[in-house]
TORNU-746070 format. One record per residue (C-alpha): residue number from 1; residue in three letters; x, y, z. Coordinates in pm, whole numbers, plus 50000, padded with zeros to 5 digits. Each point is the difference from the previous one (the first is absolute). Layout:
<guvo><seq>NUM</seq><type>ALA</type><xx>X</xx><yy>Y</yy><zz>Z</zz></guvo>
...
end
This chain:
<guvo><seq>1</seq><type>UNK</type><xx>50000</xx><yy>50000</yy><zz>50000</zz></guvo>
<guvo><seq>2</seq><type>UNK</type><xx>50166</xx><yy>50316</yy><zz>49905</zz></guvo>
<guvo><seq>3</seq><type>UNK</type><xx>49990</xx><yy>50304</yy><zz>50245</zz></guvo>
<guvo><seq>4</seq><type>UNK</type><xx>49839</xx><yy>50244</yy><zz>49959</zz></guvo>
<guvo><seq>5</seq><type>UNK</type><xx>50182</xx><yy>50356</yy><zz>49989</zz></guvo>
<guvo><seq>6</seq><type>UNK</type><xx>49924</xx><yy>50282</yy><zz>50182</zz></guvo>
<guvo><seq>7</seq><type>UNK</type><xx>49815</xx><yy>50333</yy><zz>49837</zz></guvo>
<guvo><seq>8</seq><type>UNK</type><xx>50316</xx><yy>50219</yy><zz>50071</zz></guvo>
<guvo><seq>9</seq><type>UNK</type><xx>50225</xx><yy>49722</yy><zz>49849</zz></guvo>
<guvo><seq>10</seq><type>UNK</type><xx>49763</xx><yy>49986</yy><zz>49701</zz></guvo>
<guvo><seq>11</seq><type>UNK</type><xx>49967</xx><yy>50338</yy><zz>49924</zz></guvo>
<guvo><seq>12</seq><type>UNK</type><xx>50412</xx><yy>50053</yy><zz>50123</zz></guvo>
<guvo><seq>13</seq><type>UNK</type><xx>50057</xx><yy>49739</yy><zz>49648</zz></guvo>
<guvo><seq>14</seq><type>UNK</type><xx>49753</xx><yy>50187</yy><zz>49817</zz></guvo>
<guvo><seq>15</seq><type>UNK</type><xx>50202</xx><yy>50332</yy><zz>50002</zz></guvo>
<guvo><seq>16</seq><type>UNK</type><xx>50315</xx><yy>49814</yy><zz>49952</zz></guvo>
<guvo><seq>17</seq><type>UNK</type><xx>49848</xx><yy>49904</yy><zz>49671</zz></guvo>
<guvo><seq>18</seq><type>UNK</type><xx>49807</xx><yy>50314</yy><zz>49919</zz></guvo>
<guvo><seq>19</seq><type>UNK</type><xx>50264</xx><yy>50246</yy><zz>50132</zz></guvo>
<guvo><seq>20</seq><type>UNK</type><xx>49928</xx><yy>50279</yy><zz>49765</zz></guvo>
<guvo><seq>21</seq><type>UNK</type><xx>49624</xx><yy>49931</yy><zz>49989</zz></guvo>
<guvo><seq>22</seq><type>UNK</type><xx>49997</xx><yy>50032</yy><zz>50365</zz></guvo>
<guvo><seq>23</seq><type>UNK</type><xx>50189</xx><yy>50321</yy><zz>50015</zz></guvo>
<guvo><seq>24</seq><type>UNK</type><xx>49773</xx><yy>50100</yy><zz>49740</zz></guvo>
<guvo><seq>25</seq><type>UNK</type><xx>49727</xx><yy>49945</yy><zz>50210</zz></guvo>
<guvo><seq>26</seq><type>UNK</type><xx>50112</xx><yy>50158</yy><zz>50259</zz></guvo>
<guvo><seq>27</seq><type>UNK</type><xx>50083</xx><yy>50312</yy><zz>49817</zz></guvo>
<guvo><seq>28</seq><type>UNK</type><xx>49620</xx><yy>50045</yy><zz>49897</zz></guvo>
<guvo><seq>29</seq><type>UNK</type><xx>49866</xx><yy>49945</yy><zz>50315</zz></guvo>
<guvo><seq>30</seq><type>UNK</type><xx>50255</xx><yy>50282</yy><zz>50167</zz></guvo>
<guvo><seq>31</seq><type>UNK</type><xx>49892</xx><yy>50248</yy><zz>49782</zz></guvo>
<guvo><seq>32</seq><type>UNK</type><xx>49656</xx><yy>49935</yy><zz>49976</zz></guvo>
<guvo><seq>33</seq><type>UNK</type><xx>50003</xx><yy>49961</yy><zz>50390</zz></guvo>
<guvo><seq>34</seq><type>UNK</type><xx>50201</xx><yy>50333</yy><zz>49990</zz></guvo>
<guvo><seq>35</seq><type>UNK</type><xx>49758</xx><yy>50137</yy><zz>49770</zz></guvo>
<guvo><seq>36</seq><type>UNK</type><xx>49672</xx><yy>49960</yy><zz>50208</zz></guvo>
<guvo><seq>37</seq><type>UNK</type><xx>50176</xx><yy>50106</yy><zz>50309</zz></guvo>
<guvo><seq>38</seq><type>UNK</type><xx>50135</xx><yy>50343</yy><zz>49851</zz></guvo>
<guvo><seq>39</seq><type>UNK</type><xx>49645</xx><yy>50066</yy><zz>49841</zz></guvo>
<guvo><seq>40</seq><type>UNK</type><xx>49819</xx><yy>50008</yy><zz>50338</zz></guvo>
<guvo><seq>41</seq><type>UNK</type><xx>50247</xx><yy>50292</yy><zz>50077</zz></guvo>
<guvo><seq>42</seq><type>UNK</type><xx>49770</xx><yy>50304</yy><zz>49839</zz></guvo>
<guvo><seq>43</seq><type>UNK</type><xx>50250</xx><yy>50238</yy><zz>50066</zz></guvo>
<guvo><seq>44</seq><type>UNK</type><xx>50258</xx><yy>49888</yy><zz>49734</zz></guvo>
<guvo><seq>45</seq><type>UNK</type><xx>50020</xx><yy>50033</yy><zz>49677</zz></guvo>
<guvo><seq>46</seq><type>UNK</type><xx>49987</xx><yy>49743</yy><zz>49742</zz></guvo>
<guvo><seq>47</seq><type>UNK</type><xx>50335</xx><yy>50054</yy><zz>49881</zz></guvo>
<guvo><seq>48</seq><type>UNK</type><xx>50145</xx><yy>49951</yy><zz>50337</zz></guvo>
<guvo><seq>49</seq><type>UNK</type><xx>49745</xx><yy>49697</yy><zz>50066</zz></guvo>
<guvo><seq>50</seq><type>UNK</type><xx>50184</xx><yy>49849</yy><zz>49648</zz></guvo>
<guvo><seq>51</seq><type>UNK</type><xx>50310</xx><yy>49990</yy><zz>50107</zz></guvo>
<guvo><seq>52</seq><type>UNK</type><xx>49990</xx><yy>49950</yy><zz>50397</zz></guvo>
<guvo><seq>53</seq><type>UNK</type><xx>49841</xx><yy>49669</yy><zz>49853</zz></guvo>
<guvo><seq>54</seq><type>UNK</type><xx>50280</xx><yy>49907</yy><zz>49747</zz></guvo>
<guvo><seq>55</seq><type>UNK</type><xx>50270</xx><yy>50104</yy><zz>50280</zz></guvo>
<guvo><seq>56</seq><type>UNK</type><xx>49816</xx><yy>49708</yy><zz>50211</zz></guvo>
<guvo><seq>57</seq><type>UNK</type><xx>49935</xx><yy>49767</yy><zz>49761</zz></guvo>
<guvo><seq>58</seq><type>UNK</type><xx>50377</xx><yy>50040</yy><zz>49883</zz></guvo>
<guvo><seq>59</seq><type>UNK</type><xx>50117</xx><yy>49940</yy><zz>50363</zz></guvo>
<guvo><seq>60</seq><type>UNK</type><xx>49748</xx><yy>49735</yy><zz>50043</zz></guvo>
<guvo><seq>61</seq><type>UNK</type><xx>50181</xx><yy>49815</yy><zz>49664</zz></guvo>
<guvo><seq>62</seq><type>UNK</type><xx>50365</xx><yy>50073</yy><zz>50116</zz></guvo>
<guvo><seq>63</seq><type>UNK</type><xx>49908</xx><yy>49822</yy><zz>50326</zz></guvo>
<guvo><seq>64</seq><type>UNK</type><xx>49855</xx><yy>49680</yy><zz>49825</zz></guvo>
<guvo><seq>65</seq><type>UNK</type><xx>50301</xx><yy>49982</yy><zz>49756</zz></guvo>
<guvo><seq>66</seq><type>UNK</type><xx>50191</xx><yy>49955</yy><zz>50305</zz></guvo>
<guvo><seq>67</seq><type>UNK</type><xx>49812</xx><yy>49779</yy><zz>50157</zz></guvo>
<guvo><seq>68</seq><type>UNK</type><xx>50015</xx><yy>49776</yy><zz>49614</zz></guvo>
<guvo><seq>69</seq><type>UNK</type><xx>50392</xx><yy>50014</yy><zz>50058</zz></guvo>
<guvo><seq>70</seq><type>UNK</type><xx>49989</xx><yy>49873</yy><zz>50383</zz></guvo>
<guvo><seq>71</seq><type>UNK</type><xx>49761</xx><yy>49712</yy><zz>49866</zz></guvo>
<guvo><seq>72</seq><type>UNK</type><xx>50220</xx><yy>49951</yy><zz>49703</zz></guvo>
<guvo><seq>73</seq><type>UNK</type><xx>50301</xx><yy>49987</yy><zz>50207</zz></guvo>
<guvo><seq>74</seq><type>UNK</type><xx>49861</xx><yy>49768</yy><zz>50290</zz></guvo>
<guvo><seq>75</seq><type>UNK</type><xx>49903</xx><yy>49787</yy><zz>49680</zz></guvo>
<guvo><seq>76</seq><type>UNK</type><xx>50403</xx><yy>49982</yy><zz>49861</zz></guvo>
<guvo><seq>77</seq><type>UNK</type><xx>50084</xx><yy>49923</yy><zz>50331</zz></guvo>
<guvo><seq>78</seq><type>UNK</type><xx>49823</xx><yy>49750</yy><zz>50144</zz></guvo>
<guvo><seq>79</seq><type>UNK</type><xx>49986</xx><yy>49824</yy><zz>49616</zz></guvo>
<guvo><seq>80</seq><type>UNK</type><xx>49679</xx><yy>49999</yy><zz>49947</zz></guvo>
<guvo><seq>81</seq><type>UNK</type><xx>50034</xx><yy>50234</yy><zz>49677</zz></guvo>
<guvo><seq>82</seq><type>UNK</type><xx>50217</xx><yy>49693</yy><zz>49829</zz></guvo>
<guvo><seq>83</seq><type>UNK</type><xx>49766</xx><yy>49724</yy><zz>50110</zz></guvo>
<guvo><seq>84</seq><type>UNK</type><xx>49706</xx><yy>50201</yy><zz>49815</zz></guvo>
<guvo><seq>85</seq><type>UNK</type><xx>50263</xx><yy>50033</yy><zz>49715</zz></guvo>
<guvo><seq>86</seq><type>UNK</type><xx>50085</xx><yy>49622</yy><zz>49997</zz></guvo>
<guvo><seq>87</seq><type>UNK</type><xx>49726</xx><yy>49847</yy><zz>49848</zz></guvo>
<guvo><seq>88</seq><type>UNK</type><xx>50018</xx><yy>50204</yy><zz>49682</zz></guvo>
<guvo><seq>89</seq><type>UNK</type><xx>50411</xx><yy>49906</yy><zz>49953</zz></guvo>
<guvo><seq>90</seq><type>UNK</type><xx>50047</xx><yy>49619</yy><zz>49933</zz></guvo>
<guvo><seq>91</seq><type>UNK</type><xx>50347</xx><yy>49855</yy><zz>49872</zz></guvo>
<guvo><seq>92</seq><type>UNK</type><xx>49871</xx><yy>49851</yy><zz>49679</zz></guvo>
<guvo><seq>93</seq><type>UNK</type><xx>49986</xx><yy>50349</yy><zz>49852</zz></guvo>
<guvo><seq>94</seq><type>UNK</type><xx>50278</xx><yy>50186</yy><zz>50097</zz></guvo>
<guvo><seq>95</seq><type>UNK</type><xx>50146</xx><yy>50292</yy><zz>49731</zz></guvo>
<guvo><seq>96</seq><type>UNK</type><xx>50308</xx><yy>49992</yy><zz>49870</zz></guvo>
end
């Protein structure tokens, strides 16, 4: 009986394979997060509103990138990114 993985494990395999869809992702929700928060300040003006969001939403992507690389790097390490890798290299076909 196989076991059955956790929902942060699942979803921690599904950005590893969906790294820039995920960042993606997060990049719209920031700034349309940023966006609805900005627009219940009346007092601003839209230009303002604009780019307060992008600033966010910018942040908000520079954080996840980093967080791709420590994923990314905890994969190299602990060799998980080469047993992923392993089952599409056999020795049958090797280039010369």
């Amino acid at each position: 009986m196989a076991e059955s993985k956790s929902k942060l494990e699942s979803m921690r395999e599904w950005v590893v394979e969906n790294k820039l869809r995920a960042v993606g992702c997060l990049w719209l929700s920031g700034i349309a997060g940023s966006i609805a928060y900005n627009w219940s300040k009346p007092n601003m003006k839209t230009s303002v509103k604009l780019i307060h969001a992008r600033l966010h939403a910018q942040a908000l992507t520079l954080a996840s990138l980093a967080g791709a690389a420590v994923v990314e790097y905890y994969d190299h390490q602990s060799g998980a990114k080469a047993d992923r890798y392993a089952k599409f290299i056999s020795d049958t076909h090797t280039h010369k």
